[in-house]
C-alpha positions as CSV (number, residue, x, y, z in Angstrom):
1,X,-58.0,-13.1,20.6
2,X,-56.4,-16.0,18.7
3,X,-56.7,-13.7,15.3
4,X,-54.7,-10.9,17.0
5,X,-51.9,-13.2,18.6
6,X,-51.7,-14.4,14.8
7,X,-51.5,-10.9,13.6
8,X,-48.8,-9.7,16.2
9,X,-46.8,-12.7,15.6
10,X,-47.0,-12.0,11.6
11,X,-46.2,-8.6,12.3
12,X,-43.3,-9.5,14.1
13,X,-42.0,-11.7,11.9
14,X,-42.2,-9.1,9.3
15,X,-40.4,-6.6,11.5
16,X,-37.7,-9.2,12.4
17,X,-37.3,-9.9,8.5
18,X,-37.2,-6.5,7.9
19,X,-34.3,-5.9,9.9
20,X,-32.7,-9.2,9.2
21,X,-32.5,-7.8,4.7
22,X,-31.8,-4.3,6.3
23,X,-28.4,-5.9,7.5
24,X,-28.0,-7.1,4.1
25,X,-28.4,-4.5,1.8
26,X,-24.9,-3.4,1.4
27,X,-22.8,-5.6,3.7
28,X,-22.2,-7.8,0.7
29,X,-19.6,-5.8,-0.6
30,X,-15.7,-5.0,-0.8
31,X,-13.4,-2.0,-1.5
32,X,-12.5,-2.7,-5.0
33,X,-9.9,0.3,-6.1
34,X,-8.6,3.4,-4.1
35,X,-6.1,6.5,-5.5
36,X,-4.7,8.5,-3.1
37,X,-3.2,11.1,-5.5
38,X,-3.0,11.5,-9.2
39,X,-0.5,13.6,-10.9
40,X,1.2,15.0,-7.7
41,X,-2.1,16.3,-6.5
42,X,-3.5,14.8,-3.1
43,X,-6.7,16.8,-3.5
44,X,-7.7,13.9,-6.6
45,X,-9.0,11.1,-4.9
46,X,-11.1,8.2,-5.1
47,X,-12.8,5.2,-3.7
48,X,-14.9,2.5,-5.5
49,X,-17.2,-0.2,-3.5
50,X,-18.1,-3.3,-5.3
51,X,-21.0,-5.3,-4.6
52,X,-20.5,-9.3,-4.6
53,X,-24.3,-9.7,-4.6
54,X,-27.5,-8.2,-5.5
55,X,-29.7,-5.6,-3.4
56,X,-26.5,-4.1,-2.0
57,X,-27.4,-0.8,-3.2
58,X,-29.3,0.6,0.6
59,X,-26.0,2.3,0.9
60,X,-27.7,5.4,2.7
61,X,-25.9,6.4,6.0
62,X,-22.8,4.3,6.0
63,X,-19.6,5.5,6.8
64,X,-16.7,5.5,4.6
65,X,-13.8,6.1,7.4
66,X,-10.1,7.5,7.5
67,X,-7.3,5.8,9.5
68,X,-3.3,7.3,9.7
69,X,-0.5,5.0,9.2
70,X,-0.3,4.4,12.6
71,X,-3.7,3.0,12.8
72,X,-5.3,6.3,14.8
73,X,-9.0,7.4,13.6
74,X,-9.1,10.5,11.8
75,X,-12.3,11.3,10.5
76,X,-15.2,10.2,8.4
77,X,-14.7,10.5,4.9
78,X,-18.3,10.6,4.0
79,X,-21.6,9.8,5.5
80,X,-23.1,8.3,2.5
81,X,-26.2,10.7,1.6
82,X,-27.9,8.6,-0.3
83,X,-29.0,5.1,-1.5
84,X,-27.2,4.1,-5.7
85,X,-30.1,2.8,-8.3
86,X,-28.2,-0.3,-9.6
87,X,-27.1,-3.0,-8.0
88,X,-25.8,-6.9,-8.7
89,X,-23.1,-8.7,-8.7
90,X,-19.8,-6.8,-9.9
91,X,-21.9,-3.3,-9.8
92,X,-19.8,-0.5,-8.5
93,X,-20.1,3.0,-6.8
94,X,-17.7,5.5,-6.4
95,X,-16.6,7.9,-4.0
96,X,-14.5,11.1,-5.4
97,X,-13.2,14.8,-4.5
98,X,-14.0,17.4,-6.3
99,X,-11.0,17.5,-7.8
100,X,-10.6,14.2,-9.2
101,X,-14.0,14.6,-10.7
102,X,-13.2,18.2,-12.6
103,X,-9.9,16.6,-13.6
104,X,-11.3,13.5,-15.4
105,X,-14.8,14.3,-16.2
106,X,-16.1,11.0,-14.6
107,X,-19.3,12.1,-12.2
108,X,-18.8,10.1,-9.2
109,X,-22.3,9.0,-7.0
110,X,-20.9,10.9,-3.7
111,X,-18.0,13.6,-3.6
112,X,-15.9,13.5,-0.9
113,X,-13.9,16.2,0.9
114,X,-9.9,16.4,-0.3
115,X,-7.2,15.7,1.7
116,X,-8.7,13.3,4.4
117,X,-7.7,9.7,2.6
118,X,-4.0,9.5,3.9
119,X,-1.5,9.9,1.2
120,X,1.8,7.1,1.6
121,X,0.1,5.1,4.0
122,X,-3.1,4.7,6.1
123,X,-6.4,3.0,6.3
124,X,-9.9,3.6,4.6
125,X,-12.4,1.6,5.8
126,X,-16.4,1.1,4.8
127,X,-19.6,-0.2,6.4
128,X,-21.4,0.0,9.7
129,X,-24.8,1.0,10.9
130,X,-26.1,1.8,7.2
131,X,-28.8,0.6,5.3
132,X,-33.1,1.5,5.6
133,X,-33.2,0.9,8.5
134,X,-30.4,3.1,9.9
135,X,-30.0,5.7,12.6
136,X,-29.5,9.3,11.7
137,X,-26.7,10.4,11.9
138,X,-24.8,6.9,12.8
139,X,-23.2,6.6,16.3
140,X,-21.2,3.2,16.0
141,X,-17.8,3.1,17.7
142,X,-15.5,3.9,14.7
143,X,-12.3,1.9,16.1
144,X,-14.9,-1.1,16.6
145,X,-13.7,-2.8,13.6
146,X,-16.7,-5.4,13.8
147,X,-18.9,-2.4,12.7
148,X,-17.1,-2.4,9.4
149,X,-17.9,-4.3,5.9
150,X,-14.0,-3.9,4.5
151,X,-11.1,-2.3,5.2
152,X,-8.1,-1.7,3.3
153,X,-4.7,-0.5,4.8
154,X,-2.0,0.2,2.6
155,X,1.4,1.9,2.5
156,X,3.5,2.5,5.5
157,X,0.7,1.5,7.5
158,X,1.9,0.3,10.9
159,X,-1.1,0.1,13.2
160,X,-2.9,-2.9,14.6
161,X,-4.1,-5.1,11.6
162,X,-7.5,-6.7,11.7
163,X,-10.1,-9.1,10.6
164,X,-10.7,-6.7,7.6
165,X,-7.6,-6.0,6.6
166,X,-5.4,-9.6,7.5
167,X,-1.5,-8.4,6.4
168,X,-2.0,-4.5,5.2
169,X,-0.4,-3.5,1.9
170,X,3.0,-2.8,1.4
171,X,1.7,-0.7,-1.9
172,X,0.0,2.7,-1.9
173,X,-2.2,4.3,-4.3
174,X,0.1,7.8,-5.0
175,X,0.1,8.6,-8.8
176,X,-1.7,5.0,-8.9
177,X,-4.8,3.3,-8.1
178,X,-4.7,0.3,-5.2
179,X,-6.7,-2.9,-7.1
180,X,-8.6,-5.6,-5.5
181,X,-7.7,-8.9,-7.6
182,X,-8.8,-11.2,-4.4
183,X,-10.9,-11.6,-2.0
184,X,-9.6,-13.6,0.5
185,X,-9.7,-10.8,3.2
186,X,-5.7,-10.1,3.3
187,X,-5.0,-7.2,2.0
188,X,-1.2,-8.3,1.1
189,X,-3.1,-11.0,-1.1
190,X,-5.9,-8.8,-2.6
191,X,-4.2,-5.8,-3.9
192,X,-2.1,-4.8,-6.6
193,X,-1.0,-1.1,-8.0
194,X,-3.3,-0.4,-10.6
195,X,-2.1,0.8,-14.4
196,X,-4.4,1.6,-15.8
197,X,-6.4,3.2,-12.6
198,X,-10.2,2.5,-13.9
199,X,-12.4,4.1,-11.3
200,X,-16.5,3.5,-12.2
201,X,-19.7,4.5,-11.1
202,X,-22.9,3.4,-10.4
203,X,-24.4,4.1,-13.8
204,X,-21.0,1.9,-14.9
205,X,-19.2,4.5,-16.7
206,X,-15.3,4.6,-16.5
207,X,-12.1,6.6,-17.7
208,X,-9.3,4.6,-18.1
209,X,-6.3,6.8,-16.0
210,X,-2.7,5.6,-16.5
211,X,-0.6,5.7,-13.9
212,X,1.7,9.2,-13.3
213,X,4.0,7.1,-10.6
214,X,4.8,4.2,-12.3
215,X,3.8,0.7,-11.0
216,X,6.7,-1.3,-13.0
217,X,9.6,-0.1,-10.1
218,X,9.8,-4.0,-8.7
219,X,9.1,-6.8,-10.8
220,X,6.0,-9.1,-9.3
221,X,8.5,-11.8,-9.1
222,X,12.7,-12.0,-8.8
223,X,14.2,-10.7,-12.1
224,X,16.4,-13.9,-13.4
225,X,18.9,-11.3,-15.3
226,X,19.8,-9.5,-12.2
227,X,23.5,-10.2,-10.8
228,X,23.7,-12.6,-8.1
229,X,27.3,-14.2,-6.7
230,X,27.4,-12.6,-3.6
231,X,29.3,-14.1,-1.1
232,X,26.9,-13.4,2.1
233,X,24.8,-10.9,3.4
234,X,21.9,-10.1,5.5
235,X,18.0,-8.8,5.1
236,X,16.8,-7.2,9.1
237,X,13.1,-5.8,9.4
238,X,12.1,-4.7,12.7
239,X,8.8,-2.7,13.0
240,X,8.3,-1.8,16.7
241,X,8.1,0.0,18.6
242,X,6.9,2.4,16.9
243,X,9.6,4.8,16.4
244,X,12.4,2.8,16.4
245,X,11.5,0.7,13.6
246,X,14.3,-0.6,11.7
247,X,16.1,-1.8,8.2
248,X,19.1,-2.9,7.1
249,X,20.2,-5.0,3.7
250,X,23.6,-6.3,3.2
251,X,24.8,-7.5,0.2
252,X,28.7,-8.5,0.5
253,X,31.5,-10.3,-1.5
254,X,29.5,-9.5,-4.8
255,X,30.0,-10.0,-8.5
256,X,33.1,-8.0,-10.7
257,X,31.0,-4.3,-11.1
258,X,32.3,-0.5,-12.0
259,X,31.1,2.5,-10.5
260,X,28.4,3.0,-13.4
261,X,27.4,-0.2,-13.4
262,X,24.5,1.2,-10.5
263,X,24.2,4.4,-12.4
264,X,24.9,8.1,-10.9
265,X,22.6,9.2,-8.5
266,X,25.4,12.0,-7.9
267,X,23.4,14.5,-10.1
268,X,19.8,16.2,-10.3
269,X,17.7,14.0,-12.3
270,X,19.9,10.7,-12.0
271,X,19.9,7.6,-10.5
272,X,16.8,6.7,-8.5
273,X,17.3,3.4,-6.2
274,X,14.4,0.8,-5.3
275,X,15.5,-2.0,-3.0
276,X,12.5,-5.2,-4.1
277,X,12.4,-7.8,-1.0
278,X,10.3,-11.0,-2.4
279,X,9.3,-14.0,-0.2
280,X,11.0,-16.8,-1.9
281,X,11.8,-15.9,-5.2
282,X,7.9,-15.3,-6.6
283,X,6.0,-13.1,-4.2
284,X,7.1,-9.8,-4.4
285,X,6.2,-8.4,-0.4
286,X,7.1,-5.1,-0.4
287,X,10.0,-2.3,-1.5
288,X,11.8,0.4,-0.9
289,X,12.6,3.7,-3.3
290,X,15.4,6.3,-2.9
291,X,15.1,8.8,-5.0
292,X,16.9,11.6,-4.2
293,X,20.0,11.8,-7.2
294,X,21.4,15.2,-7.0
295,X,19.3,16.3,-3.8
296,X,21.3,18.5,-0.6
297,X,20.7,17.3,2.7
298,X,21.3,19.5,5.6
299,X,24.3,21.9,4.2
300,X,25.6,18.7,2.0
301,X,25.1,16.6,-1.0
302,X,23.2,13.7,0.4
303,X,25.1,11.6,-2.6
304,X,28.7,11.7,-2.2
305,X,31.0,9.4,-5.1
306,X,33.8,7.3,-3.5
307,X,37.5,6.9,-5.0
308,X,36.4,9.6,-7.6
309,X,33.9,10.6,-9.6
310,X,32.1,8.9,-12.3
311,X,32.9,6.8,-14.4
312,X,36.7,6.2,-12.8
313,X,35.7,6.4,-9.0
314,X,34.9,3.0,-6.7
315,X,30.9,3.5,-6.0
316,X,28.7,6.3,-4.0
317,X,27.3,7.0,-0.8
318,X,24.2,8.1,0.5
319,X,23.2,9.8,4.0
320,X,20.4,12.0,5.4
321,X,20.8,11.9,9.0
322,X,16.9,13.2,8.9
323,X,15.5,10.3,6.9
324,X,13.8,12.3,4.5
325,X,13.4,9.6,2.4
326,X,11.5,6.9,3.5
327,X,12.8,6.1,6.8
328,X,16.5,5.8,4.7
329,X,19.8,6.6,6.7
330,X,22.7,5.4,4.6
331,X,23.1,3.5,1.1
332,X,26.3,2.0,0.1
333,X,27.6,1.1,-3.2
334,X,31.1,-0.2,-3.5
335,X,32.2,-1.5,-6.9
336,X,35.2,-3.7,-7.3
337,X,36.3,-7.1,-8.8
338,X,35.0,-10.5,-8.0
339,X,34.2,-11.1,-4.4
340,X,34.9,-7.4,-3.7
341,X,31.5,-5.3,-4.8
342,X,29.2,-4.8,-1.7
343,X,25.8,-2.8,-1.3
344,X,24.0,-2.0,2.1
345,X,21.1,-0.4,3.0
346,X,20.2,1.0,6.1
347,X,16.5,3.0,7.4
348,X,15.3,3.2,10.8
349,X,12.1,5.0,12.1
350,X,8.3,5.4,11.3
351,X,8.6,6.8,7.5
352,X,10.1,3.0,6.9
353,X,7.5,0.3,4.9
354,X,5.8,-1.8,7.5
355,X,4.0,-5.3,7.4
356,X,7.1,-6.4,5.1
357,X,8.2,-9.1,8.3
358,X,4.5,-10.7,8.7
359,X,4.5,-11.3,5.1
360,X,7.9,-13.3,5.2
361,X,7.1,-15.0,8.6
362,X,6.1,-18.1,6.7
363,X,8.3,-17.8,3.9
364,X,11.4,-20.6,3.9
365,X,13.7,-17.9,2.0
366,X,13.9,-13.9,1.1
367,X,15.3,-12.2,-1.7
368,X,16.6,-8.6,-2.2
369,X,16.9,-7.0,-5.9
370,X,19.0,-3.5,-5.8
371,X,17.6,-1.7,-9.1
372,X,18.7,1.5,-10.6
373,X,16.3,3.6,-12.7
374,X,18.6,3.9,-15.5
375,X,21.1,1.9,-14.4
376,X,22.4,-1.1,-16.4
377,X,22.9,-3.5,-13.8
378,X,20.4,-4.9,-11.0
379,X,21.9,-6.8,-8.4
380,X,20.1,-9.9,-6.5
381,X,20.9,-11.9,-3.4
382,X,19.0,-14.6,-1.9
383,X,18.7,-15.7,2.3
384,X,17.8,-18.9,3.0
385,X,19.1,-19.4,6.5
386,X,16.4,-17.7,9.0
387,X,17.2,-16.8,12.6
388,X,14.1,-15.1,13.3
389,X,10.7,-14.7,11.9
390,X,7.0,-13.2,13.7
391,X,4.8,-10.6,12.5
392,X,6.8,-7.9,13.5
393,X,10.8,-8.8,13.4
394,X,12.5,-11.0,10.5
395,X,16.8,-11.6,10.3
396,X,17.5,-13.5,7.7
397,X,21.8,-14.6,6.4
């Protein structure tokens, strides 16, 4: 009797130990790089997991999961057939379509169907109910987000953040790859655009990819040689409720500028805009690109040239009462002489960056740089005096 209470209780423990490595045999790992598009095409896409430890590689059944940019569930991306051979610290596997695959040559370990990881903005997130001990097929709540290993939301994301994800991304991974360069479980913090994108696989071959939408739009931190002097102004960030999200910069009483001195965004293939919004002057938190020189909106020119045209006229205005662009509305550009230039910016609704607030709500000051693609001059103003700052509004004069 006593040898088969011995033998249960061994058996047990074995059982219980079992389960106990089962749990860690690929929870010990993060999302390391994810490209939403390459070369205009949505259909090339990829998604790397990198373990942080040894015997993560019992990767068979997990879910890889999609998310919108408002936060909604909308599919699994893959059910991982299959367990990878290597594993260790810094060991990768990948996650690819098709498409990215035939394009660059690079086998990935698992192919994933096209089109389901959100362009612009969403969430991809990994984990849950894998491993050799798993259930077939998993049945875990998805929106459970205790279930998951990692998550990274990215881009215009605006739904609930969570333990995963800490303040989403402002960045997406369009004609670039998203890179992990922390791991402190804040996604704001952990990611960077990637250039070259360098997606690997389990048998750790790589193709370097260089980026087709350029990362370089907004400095990492404030450009010094960008014109500051204005007079006053005004950075407002409002992300809910949903649908009625709102932006608007105001940059007023600037420097001495001409009508050229932002470009001309008045013809096809000119000027492209990208407002840069750092916390402070160092951490760059998020942007916003207009690039729509020469466009028609509605029956109209959505880029109109003030006082005259180019190079004689007083500055140019923009307006798309559909906000095509990014959530944009109206940008101004007034040139004139000292104390007299002004710029303004102003976006409302769900196609406008989100998560940009939370990441100042700490911040003492913000800073806006106005750049031009081609344009000669970048202009800079910095808000110090703070009326209002929480994760989801920020005024700043």
């Amino acid at each position: 009797m006593l040898r088969r209470t011995v033998c249960i209780i061994v058996a047990t423990a074995a059982v219980v130990g079992l389960v106990s490595m089962a749990r860690g045999l690929f929870h010990v790992a993060v999302i390391d790089e994810v490209m939403t598009s390459y070369d205009g095409d949505p259909s090339a896409q990829f998604i790397e997991v990198r373990m942080l430890a040894s015997l993560q590689n019992f990767v068979h059944h997990t879910i890889l999961a999609a998310f919108d940019s408002s936060g909604a569930y909308i599919g699994d991306i893959l059910e991982v057939p299959g367990d990878v051979a290597n594993s260790g610290d810094g060991v990768r596997w990948l996650v690819a379509t098709a498409e990215f695959q035939g394009m660059t040559g690079l086998p990935a370990d698992f192919t994933m169907p096209a089109g389901i990881l959100p362009t612009g903005g969403g969430m991809v997130c990994f984990g849950g109910g894998g491993g050799i001990t798993a259930a077939d097929p998993p049945s875990w709540d998805r929106t459970d987000f205790a279930n998951y290993v990692d998550c990274v939301a990215y881009g215009t994301y605006a739904g609930t953040a969570n333990s995963k994800t800490g303040t989403p991304t402002t960045l997406d991974g369009d004609g670039h790859s998203l890179q992990r360069v922390g791991n402190s479980m804040d996604n704001l913090a952990d990611f960077t655009c990637g250039d070259p994108a360098s997606p690997e696989n389990n048998a750790g071959s790589s193709v370097p990819l260089a980026a087709t939408v350029p990362c370089g739009v907004c400095p990492p931190e404030v450009d010094p040689g960008c014109l500051s002097g204005f007079n006053k102004g005004m950075l407002l960030l409002k992300d809910t409720p949903a649908g009625k999200e709102k932006l608007l910069i105001k940059m007023l009483g600037g420097p001495s500028l001409v009508q050229t001195d932002l470009g001309d965004p008045t013809t096809m293939g000119g000027t492209a805009y990208t407002a840069c919004i750092y916390a402070g002057t160092t951490a760059l938190v998020g942007h916003l690109t207009l690039d729509r020189a020469g466009a028609t909106c509605g029956a109209s020119p959505c880029w109109t040239a003030t006082g005259g045209a180019p190079p004689d006229g007083k500055g140019y205005t923009y307006r798309d009462s559909t906000l095509s662009a990014g959530g944009i509305f109206k940008l101004l550009y007034k040139s004139g002489g000292s104390g007299r230039s002004k710029a303004m910016i102003k976006g409302r609704g769900a196609g406008l960056p989100h998560n940009i607030a939370a990441a100042l709500q700490s911040s003492p000051s913000a800073t806006v740089q106005l750049r031009g693609s081609d344009a000669p001059q970048c202009l800079s103003l910095t808000l110090s005096s703070i009326t209002k700052h929480d994760p989801d509004f920020f005024k700043a004069k």
